[in-house]
C-alpha positions in Angstrom: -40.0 5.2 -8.6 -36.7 6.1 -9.2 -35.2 5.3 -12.7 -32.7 2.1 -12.7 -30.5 0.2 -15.0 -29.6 -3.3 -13.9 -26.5 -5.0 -14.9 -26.1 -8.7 -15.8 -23.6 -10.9 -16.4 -22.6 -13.5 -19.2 -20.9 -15.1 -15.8 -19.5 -14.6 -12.6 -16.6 -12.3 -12.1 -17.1 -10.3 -15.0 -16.1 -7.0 -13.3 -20.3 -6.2 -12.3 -19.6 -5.1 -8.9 -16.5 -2.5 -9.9 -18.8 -1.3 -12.9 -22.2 -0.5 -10.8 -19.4 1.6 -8.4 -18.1 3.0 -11.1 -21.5 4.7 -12.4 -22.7 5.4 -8.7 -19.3 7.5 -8.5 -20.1 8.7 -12.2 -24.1 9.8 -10.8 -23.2 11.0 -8.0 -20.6 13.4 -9.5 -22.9 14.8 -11.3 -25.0 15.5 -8.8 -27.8 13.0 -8.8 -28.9 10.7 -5.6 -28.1 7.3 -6.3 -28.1 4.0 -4.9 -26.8 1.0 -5.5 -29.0 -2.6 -5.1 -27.9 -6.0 -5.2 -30.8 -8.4 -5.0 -29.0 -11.5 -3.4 -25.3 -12.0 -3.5 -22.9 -14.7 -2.1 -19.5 -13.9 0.0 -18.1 -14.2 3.4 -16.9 -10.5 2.9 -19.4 -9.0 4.3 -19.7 -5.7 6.7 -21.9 -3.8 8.9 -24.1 -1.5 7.3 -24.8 2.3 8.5 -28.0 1.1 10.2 -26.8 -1.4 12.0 -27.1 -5.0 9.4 -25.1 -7.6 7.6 -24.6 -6.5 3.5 -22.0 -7.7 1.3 -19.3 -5.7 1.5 -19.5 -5.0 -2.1 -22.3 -3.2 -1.8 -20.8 -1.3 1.2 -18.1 -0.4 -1.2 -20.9 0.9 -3.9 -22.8 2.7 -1.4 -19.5 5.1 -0.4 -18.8 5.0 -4.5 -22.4 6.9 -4.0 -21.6 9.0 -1.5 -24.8 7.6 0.4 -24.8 5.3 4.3 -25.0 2.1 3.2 -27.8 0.5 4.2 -29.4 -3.5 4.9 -32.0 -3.0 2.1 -28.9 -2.3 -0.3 -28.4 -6.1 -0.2 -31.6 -7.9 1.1 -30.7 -11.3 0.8 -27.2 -12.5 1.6 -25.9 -15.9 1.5 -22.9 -17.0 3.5 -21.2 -20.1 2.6 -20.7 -22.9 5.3 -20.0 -25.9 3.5 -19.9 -26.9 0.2 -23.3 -27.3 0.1 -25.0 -24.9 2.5 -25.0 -21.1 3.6 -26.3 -18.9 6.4 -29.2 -16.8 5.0 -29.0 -13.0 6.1 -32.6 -11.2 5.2 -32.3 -7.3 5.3 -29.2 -7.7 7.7 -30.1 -10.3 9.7 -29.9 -13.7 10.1 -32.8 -15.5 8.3 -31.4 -19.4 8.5 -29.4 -22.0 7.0 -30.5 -24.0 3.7 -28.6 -26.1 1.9 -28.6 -25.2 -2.0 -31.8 -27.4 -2.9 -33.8 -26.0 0.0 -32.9 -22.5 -1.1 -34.1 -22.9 -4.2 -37.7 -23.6 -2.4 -37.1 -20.6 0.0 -36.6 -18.1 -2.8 -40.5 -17.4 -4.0 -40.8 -16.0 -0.1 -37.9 -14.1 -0.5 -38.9 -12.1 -3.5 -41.1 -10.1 -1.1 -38.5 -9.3 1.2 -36.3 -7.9 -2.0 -38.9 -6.1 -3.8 -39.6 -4.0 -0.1 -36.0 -3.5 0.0 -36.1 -2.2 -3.5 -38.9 0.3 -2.9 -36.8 1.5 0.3 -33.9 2.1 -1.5 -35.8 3.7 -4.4 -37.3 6.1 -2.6 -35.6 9.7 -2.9 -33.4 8.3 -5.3 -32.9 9.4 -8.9 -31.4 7.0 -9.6 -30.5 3.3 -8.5 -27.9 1.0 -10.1 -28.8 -3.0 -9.7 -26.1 -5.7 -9.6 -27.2 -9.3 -10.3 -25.4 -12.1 -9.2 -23.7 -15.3 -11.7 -25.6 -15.0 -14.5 -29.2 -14.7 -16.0 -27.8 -18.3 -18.3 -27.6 -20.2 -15.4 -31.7 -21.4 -16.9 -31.0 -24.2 -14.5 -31.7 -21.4 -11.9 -34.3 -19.6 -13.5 -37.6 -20.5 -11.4 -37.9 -18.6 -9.0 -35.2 -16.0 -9.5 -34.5 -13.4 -7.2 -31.0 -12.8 -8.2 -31.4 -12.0 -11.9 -33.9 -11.8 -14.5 -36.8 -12.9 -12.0 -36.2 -9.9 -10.4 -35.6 -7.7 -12.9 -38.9 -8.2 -14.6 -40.8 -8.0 -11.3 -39.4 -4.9 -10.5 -39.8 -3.7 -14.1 -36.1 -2.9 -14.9 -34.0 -2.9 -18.1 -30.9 -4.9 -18.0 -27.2 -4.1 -19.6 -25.4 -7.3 -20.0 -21.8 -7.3 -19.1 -19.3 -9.8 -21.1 -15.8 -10.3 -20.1 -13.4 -10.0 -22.6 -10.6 -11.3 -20.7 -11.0 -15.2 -20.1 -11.8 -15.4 -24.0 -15.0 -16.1 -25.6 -16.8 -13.3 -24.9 -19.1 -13.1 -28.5 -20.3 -16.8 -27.7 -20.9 -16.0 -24.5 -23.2 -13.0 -25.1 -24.8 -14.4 -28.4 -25.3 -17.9 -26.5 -27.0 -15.7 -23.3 -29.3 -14.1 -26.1 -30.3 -17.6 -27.7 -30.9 -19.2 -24.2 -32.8 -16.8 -22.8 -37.0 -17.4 -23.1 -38.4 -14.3 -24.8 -39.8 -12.0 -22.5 -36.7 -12.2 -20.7 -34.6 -11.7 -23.7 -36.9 -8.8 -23.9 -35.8 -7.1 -20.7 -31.8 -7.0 -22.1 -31.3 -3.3 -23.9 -27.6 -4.1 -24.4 -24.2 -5.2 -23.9 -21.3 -4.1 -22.0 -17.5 -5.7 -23.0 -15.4 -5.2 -20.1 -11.7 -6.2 -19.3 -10.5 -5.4 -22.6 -6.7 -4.9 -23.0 -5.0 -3.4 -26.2 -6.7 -1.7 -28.8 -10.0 -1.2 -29.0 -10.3 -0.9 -32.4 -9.3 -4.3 -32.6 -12.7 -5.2 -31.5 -14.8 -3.5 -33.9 -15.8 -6.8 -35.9 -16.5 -8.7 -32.3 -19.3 -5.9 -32.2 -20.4 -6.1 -35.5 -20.6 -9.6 -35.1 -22.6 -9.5 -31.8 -25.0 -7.1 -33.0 -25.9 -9.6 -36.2 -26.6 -12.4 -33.6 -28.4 -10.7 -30.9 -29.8 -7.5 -32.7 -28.7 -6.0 -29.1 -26.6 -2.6 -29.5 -22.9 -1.9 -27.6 -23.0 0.2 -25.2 -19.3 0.5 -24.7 -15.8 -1.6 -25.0 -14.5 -0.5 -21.2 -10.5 -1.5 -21.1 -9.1 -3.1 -18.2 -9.9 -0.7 -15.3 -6.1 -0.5 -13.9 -7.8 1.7 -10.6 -10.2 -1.1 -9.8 -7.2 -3.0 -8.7 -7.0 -0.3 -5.6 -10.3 -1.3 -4.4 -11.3 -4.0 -2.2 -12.0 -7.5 -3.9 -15.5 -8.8 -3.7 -15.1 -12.1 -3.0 -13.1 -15.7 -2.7 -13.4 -15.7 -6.6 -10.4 -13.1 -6.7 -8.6 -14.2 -3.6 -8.2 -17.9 -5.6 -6.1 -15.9 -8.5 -3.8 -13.7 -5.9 -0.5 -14.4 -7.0 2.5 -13.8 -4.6 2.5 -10.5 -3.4 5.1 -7.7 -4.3 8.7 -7.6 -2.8 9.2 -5.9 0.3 10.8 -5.1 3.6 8.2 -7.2 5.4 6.8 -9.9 4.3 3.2 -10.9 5.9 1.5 -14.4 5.5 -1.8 -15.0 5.0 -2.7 -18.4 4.9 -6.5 -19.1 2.7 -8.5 -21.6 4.7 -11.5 -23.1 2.5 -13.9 -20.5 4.2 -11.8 -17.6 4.5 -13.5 -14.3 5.6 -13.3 -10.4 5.3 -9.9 -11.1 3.9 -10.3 -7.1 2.5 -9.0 -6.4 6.2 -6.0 -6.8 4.2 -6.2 -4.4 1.6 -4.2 -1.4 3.6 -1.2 -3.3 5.0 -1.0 -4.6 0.9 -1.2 -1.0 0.1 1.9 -0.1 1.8 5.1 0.2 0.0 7.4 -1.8 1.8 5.1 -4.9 2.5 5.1 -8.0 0.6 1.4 -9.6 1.6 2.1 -13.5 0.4 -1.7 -15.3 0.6 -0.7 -19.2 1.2 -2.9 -21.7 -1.0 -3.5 -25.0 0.3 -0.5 -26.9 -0.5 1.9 -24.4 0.0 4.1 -24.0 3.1 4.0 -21.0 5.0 7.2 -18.3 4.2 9.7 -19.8 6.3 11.2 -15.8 5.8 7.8 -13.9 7.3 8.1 -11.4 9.6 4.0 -11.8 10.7 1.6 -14.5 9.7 -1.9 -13.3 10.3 -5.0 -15.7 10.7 -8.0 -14.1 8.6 -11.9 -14.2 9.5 -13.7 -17.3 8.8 -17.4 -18.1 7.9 -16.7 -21.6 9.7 -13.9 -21.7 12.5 -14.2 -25.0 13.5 -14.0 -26.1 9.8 -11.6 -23.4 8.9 -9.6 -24.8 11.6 -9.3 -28.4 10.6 -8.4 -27.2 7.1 -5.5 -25.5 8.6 -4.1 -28.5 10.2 -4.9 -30.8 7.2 -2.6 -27.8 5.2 0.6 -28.3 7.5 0.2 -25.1 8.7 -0.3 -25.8 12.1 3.4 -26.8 12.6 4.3 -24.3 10.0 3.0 -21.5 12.3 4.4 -23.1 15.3 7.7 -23.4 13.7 7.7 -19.6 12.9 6.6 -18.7 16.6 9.7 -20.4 18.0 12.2 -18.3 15.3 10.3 -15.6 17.0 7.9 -14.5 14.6 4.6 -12.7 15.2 1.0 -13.8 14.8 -1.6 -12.1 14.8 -5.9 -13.6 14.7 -8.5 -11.3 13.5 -12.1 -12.5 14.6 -12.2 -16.4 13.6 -8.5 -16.4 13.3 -8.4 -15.0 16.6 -10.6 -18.2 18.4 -8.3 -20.5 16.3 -5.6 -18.9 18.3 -6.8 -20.2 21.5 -6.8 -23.3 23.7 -10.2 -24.6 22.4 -13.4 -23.6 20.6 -16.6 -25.1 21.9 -19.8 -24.8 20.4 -22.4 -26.3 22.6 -25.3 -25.7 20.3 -23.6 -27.0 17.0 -23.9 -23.8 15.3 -21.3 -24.7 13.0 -21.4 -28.8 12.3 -21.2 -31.7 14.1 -18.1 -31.1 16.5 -19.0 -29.7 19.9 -15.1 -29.0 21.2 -11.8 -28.7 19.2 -8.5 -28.5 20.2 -7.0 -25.2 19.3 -3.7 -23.7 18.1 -2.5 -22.7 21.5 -0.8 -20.0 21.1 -3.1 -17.8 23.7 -4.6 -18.8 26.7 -7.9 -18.0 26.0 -11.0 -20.3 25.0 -14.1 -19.5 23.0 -17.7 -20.8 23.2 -20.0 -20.1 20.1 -22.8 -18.7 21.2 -26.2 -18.2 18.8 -26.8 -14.1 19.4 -23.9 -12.4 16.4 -22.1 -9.3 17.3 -22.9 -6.9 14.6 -21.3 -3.3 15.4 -19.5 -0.3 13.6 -17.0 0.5 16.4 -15.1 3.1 17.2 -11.7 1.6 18.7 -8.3 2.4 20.2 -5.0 0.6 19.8 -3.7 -0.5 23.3 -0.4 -1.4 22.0 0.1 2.0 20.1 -1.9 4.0 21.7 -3.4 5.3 18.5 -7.3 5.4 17.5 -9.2 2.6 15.5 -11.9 2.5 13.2 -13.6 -0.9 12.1 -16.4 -3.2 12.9 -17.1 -6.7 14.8 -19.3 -9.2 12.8 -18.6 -12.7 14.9 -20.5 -15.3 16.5 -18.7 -16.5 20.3 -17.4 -15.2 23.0 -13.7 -15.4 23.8 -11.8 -15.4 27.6 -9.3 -16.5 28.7 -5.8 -15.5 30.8 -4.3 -13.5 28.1 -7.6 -11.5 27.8 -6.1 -9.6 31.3 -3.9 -8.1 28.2 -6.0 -7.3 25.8 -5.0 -6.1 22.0 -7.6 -3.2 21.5 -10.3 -1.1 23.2 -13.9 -0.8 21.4 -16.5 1.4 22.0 -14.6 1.5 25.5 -14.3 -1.9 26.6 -11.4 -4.0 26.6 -11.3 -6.5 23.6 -8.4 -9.3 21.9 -6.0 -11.0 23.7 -1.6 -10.8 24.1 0.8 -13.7 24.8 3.1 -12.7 27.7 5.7 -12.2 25.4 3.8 -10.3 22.7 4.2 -12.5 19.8 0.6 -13.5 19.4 -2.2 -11.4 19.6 -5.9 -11.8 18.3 -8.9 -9.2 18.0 -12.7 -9.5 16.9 -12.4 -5.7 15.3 -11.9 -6.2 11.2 -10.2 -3.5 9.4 -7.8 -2.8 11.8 -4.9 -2.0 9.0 -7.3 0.6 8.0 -6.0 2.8 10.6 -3.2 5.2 9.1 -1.3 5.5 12.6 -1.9 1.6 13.6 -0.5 0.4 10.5 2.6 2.9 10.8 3.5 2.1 14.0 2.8 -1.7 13.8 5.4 -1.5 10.5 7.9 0.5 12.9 7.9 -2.3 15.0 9.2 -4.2 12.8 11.8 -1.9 12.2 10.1 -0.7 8.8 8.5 2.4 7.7 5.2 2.7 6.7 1.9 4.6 6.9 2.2 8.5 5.2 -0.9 7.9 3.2 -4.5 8.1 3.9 -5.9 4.6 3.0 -9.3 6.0 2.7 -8.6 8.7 0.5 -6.9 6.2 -1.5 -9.8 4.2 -1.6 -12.3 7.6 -2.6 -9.5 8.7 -5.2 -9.4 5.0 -6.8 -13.4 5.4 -7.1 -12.8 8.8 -9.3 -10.6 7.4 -11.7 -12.7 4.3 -12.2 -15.4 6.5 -13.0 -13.4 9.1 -15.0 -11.6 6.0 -17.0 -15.3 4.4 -17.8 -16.9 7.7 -18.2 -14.4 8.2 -21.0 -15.1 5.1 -22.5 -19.0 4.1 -22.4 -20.9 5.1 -24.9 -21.6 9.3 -24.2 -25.7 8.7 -25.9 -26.5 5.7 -23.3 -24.5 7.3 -20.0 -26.3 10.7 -20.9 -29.8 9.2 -21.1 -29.3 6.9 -18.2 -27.9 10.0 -16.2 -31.1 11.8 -17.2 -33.4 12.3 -14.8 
């Protein structure tokens, strides 16, 4: 088997998933084959693997920080929030069911098996693998059956790094209270702590570590400053998207409004790379920028849902308010079927209603259907004539009048929708930003200049200088002998 570390947190959103990139990009600079593993994780961002499955799209992210095809068994279990209380179950890529939280909790034993053969795929050839586990091994609430953190860890037989984040305060009681909650032999499987986030000085924090090494015993393997590179890479999940403040100031100003179940909102990350665009995301409660130029209608993990949210926002007259000024919309996959005349769902695939009213603004209606489209597509820009690269992850199927002018071409065949007048348009294909020569001649039609950069190069240069900036500051005796294979 291959050698592994497995990192932990003290709780969620400590920076795990920007920290396992960061030593795949460190590993695989220095020439070693190394993967990246995620037991079980939670997010609506999700994206099609390389062979052909549903991951988190953090783990996408860590597999190209690896320089690897991401793969299904990088992420074996994925949960996709519905509700408050329940989430679509994807095993190895695929859909597996829906459980509410209780009757996950009883699905998780059978589950194990599932992630341990995912493990042993992804160990295989591999010198080394990095693990990520999800919330926090604390949560002893959780702890029977545990695939997520320590339950897995000790089946699989892999040492564990702790992760604290200095940031939202409290970070020596929350490592020495994970050490005194923790049952022994799982206590046993911890070698050390991380402290991430940490602004200022770093000397400043040389009593914290005294002080956590007289209550745990556990040794420091590094003090890792605020990453300021990690903020060019694509957020993992809603837990980010919550603390987005207003976007910077700039020639165009795009709206996105955040419905409860919001997702693949990372198809954003491009057009909010670009100079001269202010991305504003719209928390409930807010109206939407009576000044933007585009308001564009993310993904959603429950359309229906997502769409009744909307309404209950305001944003429905909001958006139909901004149409008649003469502003552009724009729907990418959910936000695309909200666009329509109505979504039906026949089955109840997504809750109790069977038919809803949508916003209007195409003439097009979907019908949820139970068979997802899962594809890595290679795509071309009907409006701009200029080549696409992203991938369709959606339940339905969408027609419709305005499909007789559609938005995009993938894999050849026509897809999205266009008013008559070309202020609304919708498509299934995420990451359409991504596109250099979409984005710069979308931005141009808005009388605004844009594109000149290579997103994707951005993305593969922000991944070097995480890794150089943490290589620089881990602890050189731990990093060598975990690089040492």
């Amino acid at each position: 088997m291959a050698k592994a570390i497995m990192l932990q947190g003290t709780g969620s959103d400590v920076g795990k998933t920007v920290l396992v990139a960061g030593l795949c990009r460190i590993a695989a600079r220095r020439g070693l084959a190394v993967r990246p593993f995620k037991p079980q994780n939670m997010s609506n961002n999700a994206a099609v693997s390389d062979d052909g499955g549903e991951i988190g799209r953090a783990q996408w992210l860590q597999a190209l920080a690896s320089g690897v095809a991401s793969s299904v068994h990088m992420n074996p279990v994925l949960l996709k929030p519905q509700s408050e209380t329940g989430s679509q179950i994807i095993v190895q890529g695929k859909v597996y069911g829906q459980a509410k939280a209780r009757d996950y909790q009883r699905l998780k034993p059978e589950l194990l098996a599932h992630v341990l053969d995912s493990y042993c795929r992804i160990s295989d050839g591999a010198d080394l693998v990095v693990v990520e586990g999800a919330g926090s091994p604390a949560e002893i609430n959780l702890r029977p059956g545990d695939i997520a953190n320590m339950g897995f860890a000790r089946a699989a037989n892999i040492p564990v790094a702790l992760v604290g984040d200095i940031d939202r305060g409290g970070v020596i009681a929350s490592v020495a209270g994970t050490h005194l909650i923790l049952d022994p032999e799982d206590r046993a499987m911890v070698t050390g702590y991380l402290i991430n986030k940490f602004r200022g000085d770093v000397s400043l924090f040389d009593d914290g570590v005294k002080a956590i090494e007289r209550f745990t015993g556990w040794p420091c393997f590094g003090v890792v400053p605020w990453l300021k590179a990690a903020a060019r890479l694509p957020a993992e999940d809603s837990v980010t998207l919550e603390r987005l403040v207003k976007g910077k100031s700039g020639a165009l100003k795009v709206a996105v409004p955040v419905t409860p179940r919001i997702a693949n909102f990372d198809d954003f990350d491009a057009l909010a790379a670009e100079p001269e665009v202010e991305l504003t995301y719209v928390k409930p409660g807010e109206a939407i920028p009576a000044d933007a130029a585009l308001v564009v209608l993310a993904g959603s993990k429950s359309t229906i849902g997502d769409l009744k949210a909307l309404r209950a926002s305001g944003w429905e007259r909001d958006i139909q308010q901004h149409v008649r000024r003469g502003g552009r919309v724009m729907g990418i996959c959910g936000g695309y079927q909200m666009l329509g005349r109505k979504i039906r769902d026949p089955l109840g695939l997504e809750g109790e209603d069977r038919e809803i009213d949508g916003l209007g603004l195409l003439d097009v209606e979907t019908v949820m259907a139970p068979e997802k489209r899962l594809a890595n597509s290679a795509a071309r820009s009907l409006a701009y004539d200029t080549p696409l690269q992203g991938y369709e992850i959606h339940l339905g199927e969408t027609a419709g009048a305005d499909c007789l002018r559609p938005y995009v071409e993938i894999d050849g065949k026509s897809d999205g929708a266009m008013s008559a007048d070309g202020q609304v348009v919708g498509t299934y294909l995420h990451r359409i930003f991504d596109a250099d020569g979409f984005r710069q001649a979308l931005l141009a039609s808005f009388g605004v200049a844009g594109g000149g950069f290579d997103y994707r190069a951005e993305v593969e240069r922000a991944l070097d200088d995480v890794a150089i900036e943490l290589e620089a500051t881990l602890d050189p005796a731990w990093l060598d002998d975990l690089m040492r294979v």
